[in-house]
N, C-alpha and C positions, 0 to 999 in steps of 0.2 A: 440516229438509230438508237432506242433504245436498249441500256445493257437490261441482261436477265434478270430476275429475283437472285435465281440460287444458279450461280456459275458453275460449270461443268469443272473435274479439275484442271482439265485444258486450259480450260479461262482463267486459272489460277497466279497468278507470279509464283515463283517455284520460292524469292526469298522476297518479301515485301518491304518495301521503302517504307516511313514515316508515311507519305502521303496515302498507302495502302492499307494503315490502319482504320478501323471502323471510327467513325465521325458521332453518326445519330445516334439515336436510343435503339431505334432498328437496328441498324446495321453492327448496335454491339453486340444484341440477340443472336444473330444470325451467328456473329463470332464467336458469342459464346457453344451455342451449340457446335462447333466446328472447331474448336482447338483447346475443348478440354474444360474450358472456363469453367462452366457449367456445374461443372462433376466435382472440381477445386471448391467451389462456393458449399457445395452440400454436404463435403468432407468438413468444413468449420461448422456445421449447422450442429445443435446441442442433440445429445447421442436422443432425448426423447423424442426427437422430429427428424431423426434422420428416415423412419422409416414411411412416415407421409413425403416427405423430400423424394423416396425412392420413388414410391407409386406415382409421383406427380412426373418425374423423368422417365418413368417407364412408359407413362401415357403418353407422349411427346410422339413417338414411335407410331402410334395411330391416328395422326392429323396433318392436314395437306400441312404444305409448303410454305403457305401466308398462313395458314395459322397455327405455325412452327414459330414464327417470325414474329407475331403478335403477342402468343403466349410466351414466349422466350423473354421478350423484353418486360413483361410482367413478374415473370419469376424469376428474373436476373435483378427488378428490383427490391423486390421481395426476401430475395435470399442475401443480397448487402444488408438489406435493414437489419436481418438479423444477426449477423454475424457482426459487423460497424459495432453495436452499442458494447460489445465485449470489452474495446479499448478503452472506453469512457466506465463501464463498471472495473476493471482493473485500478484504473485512476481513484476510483472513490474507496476501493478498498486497502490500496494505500496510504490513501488520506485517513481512511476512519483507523491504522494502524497507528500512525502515528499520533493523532491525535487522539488516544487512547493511552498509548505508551508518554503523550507529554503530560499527562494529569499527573502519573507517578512522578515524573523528572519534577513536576513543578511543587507535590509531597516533598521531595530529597530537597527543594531550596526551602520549603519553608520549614522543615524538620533540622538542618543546619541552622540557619535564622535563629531557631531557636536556642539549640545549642550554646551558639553567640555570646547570646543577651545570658542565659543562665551561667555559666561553669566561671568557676574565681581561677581556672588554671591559664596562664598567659601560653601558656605552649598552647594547648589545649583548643582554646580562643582561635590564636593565629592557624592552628589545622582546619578549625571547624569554616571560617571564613575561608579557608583555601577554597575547602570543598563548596561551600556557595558559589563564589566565583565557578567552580568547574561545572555546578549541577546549571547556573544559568546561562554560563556557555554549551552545553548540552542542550537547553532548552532554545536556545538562539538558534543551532545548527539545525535541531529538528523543524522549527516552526518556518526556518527556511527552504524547506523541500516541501512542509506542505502548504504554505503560500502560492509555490511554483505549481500544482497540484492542484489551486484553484479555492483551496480551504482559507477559512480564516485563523490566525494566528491563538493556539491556545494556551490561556493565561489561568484557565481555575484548577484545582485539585477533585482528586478522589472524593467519595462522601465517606468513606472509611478514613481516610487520611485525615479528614475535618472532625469524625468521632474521636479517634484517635486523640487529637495533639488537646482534646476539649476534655479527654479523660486525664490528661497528664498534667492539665491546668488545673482539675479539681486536685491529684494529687500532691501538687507542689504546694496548694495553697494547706492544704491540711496538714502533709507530712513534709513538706518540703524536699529538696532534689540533690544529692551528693553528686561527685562525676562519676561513680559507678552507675547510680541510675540516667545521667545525662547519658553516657557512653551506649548504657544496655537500651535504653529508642532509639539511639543511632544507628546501632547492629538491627534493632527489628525493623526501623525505616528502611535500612540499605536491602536487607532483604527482601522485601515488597518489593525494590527499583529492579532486581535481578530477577524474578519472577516476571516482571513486567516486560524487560526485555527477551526472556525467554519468549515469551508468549509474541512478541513481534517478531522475531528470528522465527518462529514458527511457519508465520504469513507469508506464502509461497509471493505473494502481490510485492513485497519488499525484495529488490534486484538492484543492481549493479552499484553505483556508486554511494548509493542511498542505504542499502542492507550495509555497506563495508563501514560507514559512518556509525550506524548503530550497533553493527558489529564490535567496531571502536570502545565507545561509551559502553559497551556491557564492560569488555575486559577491564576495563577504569572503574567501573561500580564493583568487580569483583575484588580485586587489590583492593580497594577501599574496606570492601566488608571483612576480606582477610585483617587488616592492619589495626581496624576497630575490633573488633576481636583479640587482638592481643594485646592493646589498649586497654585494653577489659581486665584480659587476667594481668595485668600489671597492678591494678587498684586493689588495696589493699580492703 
């Protein structure tokens, strides 16, 4: 004997087993229409389409039984596709977060770098290689979430950061570079890097374990700009 299309609620199991959930593409229509699905799927849909969403639900209301069932499974897949691609662009606006925010991180290593090789102060030296070490372990932990994120690993700088260090190459070569002038690009490098993490602490798409990480690294770029700063006024 054949079962019904659309079971009376008699026919209903009052609580349904696994085996009682819908199987086909049909028969998930059907469910959706009937426990809310439906109405859940349209609530995610983007606030410009919620109201073709509405009239398209409200039409449902005037079409037999099988083609309740027909068009249900059409706009049940319809309305995944729309709402699905949200988690894949969350993904890529994380990714473009951080790989935005590692062009500045990878400015702070080659802006130390330089430091480096310039300043005759052995204290000095040994601070400025600290901070290498820590902007490329920064740059490590970031390129490691967006690897995970599906990006590739990124390795170049800013084109401001590239003017920059090319403007401070003609001036060394003409006037040459004391460590008040090494120190005072370190302070305006470090400030870009704070800038930059602001601007990613921004990006609602950065959450949980990944935000606390850059979270991190900003408070470490700020102590830094603090302490170059008083590095500063220390030079006579």
């Amino acid at each position: 004997m054949k079962q019904p299309i659309n079971p009376t609620p008699a026919d209903q199991p009052t609580n349904p087993t696994p085996a009682d959930q819908p199987t086909g593409l049909l028969d998930q229509a059907r469910h959706a229409l009937t426990d809310g699905t439906m109405a859940d799927l349209i609530e995610k849909v983007p606030a410009s389409l919620k109201e073709a969403s509405d009239k398209t639900v409200s039409g449902f209301k005037q079409l037999s039984t099988t083609q309740k069932v027909v068009g249900g499974a059409l706009l049940t897949l319809a309305l995944t596709y729309l709402v699905a691609p949200k988690k894949k662009g969350k993904a890529k606006r994380k990714a473009a977060a951080l790989d935005q925010l590692l062009l500045f991180v990878n400015d702070r290593i080659e802006g130390y770098k330089r430091a480096v090789a310039e300043t005759k102060d052995g204290d000095l030296r040994s601070y400025y290689e600290l901070l290498v070490a820590q902007s490329q372990h920064f740059a490590g932990t970031l390129n490691d979430y967006l690897t995970k994120l599906g990006g590739e690993r990124e390795t170049g700088t800013t084109l401001k950061g590239k003017l920059y260090r090319k403007l401070m190459d003609a001036q060394a070569a003409v006037t040459g570079r004391d460590e008040k002038a090494i120190l005072a690009a370190n302070v305006f490098g470090e400030r870009w890097a704070i800038r930059a993490y602001k601007k990613a602490l921004s990006r609602k798409a950065l959450k949980g374990e990944m935000r606390n990480a850059v979270k991190k690294q900003f408070s470490q770029s700020k102590k830094t700009y603090k302490h170059l700063k008083q590095l500063t006024a220390q030079q006579k």
